[in-house]
Short mmCIF file of the C-alpha atoms (twelve columns), coordinates in Angstrom:
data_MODEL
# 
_entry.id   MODEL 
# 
loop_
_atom_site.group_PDB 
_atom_site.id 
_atom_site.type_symbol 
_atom_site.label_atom_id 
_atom_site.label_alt_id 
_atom_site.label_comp_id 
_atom_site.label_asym_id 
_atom_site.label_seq_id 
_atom_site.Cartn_x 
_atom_site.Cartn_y 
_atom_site.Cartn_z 
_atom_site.pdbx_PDB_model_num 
ATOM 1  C CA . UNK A 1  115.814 98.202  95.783  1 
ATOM 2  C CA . UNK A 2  117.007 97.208  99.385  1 
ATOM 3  C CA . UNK A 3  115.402 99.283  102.295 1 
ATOM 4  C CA . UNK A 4  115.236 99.074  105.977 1 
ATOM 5  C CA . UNK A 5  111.751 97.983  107.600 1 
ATOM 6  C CA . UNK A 6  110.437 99.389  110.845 1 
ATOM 7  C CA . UNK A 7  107.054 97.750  112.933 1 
ATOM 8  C CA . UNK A 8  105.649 98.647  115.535 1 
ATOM 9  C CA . UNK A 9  102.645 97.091  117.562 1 
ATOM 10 C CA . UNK A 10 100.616 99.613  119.704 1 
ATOM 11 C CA . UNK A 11 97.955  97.826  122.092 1 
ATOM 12 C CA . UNK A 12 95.092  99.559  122.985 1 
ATOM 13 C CA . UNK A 13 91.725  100.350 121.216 1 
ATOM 14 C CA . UNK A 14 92.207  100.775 117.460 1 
ATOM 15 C CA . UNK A 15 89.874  103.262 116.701 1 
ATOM 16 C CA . UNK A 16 91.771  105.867 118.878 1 
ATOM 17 C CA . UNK A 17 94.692  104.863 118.277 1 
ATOM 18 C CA . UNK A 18 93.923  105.941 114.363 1 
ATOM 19 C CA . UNK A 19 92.856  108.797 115.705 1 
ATOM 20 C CA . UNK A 20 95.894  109.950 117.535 1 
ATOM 21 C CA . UNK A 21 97.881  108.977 114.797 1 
ATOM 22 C CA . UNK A 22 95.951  111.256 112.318 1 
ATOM 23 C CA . UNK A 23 95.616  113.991 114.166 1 
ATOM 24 C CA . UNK A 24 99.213  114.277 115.622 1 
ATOM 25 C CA . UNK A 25 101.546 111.997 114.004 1 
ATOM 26 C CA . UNK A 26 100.594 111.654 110.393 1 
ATOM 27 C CA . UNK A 27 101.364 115.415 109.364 1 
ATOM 28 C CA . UNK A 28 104.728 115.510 110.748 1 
ATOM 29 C CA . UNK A 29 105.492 112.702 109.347 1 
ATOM 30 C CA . UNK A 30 104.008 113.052 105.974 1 
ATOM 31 C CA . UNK A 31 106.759 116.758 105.756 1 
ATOM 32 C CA . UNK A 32 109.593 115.208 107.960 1 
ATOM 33 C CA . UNK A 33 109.828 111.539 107.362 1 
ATOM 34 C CA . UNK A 34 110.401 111.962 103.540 1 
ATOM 35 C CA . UNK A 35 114.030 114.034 103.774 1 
ATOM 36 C CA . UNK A 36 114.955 111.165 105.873 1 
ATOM 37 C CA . UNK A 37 114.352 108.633 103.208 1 
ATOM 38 C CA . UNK A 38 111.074 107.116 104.371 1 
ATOM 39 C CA . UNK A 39 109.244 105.683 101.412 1 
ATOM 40 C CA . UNK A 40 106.182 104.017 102.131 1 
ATOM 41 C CA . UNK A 41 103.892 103.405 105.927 1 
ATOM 42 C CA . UNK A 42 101.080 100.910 106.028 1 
ATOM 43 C CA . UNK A 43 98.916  100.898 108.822 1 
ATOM 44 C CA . UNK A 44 96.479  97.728  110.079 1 
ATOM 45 C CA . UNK A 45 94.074  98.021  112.762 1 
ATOM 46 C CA . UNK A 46 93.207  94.500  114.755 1 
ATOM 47 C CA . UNK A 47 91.161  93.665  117.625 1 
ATOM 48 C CA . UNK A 48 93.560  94.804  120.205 1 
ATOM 49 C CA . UNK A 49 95.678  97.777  118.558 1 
ATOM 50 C CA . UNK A 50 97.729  99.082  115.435 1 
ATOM 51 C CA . UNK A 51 100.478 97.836  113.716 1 
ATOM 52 C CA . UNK A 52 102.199 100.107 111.450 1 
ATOM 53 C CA . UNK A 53 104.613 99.311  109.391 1 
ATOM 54 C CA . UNK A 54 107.253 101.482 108.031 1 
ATOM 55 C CA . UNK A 55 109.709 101.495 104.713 1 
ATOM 56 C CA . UNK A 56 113.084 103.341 104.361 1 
ATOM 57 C CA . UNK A 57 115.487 103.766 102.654 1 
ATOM 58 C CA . UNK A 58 118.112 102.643 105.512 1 
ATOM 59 C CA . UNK A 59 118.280 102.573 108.765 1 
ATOM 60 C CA . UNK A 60 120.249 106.236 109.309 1 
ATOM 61 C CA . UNK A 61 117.421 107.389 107.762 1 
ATOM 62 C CA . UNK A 62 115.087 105.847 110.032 1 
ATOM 63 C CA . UNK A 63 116.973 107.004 113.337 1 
ATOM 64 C CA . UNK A 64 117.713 110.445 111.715 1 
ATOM 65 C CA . UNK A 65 113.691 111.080 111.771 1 
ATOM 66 C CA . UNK A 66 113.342 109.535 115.432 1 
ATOM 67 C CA . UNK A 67 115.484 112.228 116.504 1 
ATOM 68 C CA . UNK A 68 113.622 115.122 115.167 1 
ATOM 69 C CA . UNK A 69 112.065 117.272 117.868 1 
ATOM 70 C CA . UNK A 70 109.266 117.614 116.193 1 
ATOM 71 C CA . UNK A 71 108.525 114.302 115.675 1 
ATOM 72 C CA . UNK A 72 109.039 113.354 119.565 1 
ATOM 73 C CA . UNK A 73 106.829 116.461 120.325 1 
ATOM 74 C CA . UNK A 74 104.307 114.741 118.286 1 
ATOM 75 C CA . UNK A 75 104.824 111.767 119.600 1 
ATOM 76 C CA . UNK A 76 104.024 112.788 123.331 1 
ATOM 77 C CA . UNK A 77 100.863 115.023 122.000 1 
ATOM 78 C CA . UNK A 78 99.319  112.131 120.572 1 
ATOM 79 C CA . UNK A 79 99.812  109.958 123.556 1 
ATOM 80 C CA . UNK A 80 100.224 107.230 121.860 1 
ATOM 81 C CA . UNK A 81 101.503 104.464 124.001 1 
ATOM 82 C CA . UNK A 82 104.769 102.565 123.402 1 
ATOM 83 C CA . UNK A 83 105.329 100.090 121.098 1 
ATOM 84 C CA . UNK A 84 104.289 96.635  122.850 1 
ATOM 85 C CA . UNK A 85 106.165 94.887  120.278 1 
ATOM 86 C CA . UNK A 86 108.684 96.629  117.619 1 
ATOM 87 C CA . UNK A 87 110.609 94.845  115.358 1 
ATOM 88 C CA . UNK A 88 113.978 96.100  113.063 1 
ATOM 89 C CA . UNK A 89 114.532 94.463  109.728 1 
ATOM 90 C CA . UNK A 90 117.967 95.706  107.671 1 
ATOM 91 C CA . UNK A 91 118.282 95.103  103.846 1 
ATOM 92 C CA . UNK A 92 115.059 94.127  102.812 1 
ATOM 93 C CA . UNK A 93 114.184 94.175  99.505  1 
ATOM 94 C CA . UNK A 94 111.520 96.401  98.350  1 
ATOM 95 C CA . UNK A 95 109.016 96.750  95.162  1 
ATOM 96 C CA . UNK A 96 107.558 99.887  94.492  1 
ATOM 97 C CA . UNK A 97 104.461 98.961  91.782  1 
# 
């Protein structure tokens, strides 16, 4: 299946970043990202931050969900900082095991 990939860097200290991402992203986006055709998120902690990286099933899909209030309300809540890196990838092909 092709998909649409999505990562984002945060800086900062992973440990809190996980836990602003729990607490205030991860349940929106568990009920709002999948009627926008996410499929899959993986998450890595480093040293110096998160990368998360995000599967869907295009790119509408992917900007549909970005434009959710709820999801930007969340967003700001969690104060999560911006994306020191972020990185689009269209038509990648994706196996589901």
């Amino acid at each position: 299946m092709n998909g649409y990939l999505s990562i984002h860097t945060m800086d900062g200290d992973p440990e809190a970043l996980l836990a602003a991402k729990r607490e205030h992203m991860d349940p929106v986006v568990s009920r709002l990202a999948p009627r926008h055709g996410a499929l899959a998120s993986v998450t890595v902690a480093g040293d110096g931050g998160i990368t998360v990286y995000n599967i869907w099933r295009d790119a509408a899909g992917a900007a549909a969900f970005s434009r959710e209030p709820e999801a930007q309300q969340a967003q700001q809540a969690s104060g999560l900082p911006l994306p020191s890196s972020f990185s689009r990838h269209p038509d990648v092909e994706v196996t589901l095991y």
